[in-house]
C-alpha positions as CSV (number, residue, x, y, z in Angstrom):
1,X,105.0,86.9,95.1
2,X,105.2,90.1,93.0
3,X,107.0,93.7,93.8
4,X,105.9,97.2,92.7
5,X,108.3,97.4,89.8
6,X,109.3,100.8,88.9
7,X,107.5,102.8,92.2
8,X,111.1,103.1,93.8
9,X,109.6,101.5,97.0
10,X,109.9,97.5,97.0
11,X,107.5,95.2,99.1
12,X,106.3,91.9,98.7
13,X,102.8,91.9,96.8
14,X,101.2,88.1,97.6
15,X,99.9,86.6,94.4
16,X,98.2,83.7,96.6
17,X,97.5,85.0,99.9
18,X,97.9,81.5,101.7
19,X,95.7,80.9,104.0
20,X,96.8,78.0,105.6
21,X,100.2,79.2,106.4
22,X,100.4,80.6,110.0
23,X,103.7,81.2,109.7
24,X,102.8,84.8,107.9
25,X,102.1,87.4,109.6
26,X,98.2,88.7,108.9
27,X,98.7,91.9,106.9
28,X,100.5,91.9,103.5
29,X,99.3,93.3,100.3
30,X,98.0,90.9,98.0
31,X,96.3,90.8,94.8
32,X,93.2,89.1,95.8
33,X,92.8,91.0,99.1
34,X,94.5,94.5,98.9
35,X,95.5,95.8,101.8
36,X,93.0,93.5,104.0
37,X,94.5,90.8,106.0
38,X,95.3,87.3,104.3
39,X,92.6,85.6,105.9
40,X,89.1,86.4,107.7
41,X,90.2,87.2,111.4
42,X,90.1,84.2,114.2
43,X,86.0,84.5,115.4
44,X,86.7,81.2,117.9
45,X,89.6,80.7,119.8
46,X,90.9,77.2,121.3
47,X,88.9,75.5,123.8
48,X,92.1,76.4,126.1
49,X,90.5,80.0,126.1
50,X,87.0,79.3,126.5
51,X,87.1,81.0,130.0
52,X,88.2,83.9,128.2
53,X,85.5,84.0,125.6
54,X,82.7,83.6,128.2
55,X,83.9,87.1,129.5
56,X,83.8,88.7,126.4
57,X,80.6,87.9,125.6
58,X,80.0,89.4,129.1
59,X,81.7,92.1,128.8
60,X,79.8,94.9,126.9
61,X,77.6,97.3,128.5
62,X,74.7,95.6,126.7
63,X,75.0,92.4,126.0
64,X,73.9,90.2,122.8
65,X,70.8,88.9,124.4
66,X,70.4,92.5,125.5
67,X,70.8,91.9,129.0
68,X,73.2,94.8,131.1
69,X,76.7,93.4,131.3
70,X,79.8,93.2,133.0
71,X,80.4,96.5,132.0
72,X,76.6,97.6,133.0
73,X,76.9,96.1,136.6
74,X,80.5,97.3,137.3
75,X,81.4,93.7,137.5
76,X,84.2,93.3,135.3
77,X,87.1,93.6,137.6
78,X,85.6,91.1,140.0
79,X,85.1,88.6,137.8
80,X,88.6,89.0,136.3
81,X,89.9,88.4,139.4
82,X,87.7,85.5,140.2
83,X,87.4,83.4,137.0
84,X,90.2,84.4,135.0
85,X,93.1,82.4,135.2
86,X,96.4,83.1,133.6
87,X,96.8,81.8,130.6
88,X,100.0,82.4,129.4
89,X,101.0,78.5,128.8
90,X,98.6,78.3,126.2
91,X,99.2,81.5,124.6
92,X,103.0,79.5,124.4
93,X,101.7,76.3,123.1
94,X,99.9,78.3,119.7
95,X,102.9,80.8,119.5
96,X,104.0,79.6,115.9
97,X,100.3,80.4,114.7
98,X,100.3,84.3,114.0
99,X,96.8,84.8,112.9
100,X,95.5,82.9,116.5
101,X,98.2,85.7,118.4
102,X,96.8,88.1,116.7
103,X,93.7,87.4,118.1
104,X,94.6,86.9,120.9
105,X,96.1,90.2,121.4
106,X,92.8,91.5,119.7
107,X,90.6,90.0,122.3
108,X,93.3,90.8,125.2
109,X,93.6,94.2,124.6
110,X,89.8,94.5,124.4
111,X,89.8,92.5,128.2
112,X,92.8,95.0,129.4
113,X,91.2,98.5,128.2
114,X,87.7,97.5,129.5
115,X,89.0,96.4,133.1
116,X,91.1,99.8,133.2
117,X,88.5,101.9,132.2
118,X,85.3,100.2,133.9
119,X,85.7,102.9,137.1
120,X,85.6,105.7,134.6
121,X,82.8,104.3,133.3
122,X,81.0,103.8,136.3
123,X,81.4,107.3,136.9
124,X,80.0,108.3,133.8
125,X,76.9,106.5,134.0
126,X,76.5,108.3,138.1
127,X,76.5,111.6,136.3
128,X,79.8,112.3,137.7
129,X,83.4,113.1,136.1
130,X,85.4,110.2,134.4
131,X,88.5,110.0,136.9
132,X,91.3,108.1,137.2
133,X,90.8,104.5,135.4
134,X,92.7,101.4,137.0
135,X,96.2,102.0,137.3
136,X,97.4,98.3,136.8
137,X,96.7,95.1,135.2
138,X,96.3,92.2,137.2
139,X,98.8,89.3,136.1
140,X,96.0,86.9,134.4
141,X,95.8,89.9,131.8
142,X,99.2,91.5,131.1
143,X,101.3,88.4,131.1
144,X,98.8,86.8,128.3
145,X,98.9,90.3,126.5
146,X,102.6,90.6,126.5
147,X,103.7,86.9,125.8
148,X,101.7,87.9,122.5
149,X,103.3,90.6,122.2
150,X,106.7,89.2,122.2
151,X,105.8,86.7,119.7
């Protein structure tokens, strides 16, 4: 690891930006990346989360296949109550791999500003004012998002 010498702030400058190591958290400078994380970001999570990822790709207004989702039907807080289960033991079980929390909290915090915001939404696409989004996360969301959080 290097320093900027002579700039009269000191940080740690990564001469090898290690990808293997989760211990690390994501962003640090390096010399080889800049100011871009050490590694490409988590694309697939564990198979622990796979109920997770199904949503996800469910989620947008317009899906990849182009079909209307979640988001398009005003489904997305019915199906987070109904498939979603919490899954804050296996957010525990990968908590010493900081590149996997970090996306997790990524693909959480995607999940938890959707479900708020899908009434607004709705709203919108009735040609009427946004209103009040969701007031509250259900537990399968916000104990996920702020177990990662607290790691």
């Amino acid at each position: 690891m290097g320093s900027t010498e002579g700039s009269g702030t000191r940080f740690q400058v990564l001469e090898d930006t290690k990808p293997e190591d989760m211990s690390l958290p994501a962003f640090m400078v390096s010399t080889t990346r800049g100011f871009l994380p050490r590694m490409d970001p988590i694309i697939t999570l564990p198979p622990e989360f796979d109920v997770l990822e199904s949503i996800l790709q469910r989620m947008p207004v317009k899906t990849i296949s182009g079909e209307p989702g979640l988001l398009a039907q005003s489904k997305l807080g019915d199906v987070v109550s109904s498939e979603l289960p919490d899954l804050t033991e296996f957010v525990d079980k990968y908590q010493h791999n900081l590149p996997l929390m970090n996306a997790l909290y990524r693909d959480y915090s995607f999940l938890a500003s959707a479900y708020l915001l899908e009434p607004c939404h709705e709203r919108f696409t009735r040609g009427e004012e946004y209103g009040l989004a969701r007031q509250t996360l259900p537990a399968n969301v916000a104990r996920p998002i702020a177990r990662c959080a607290a790691l």
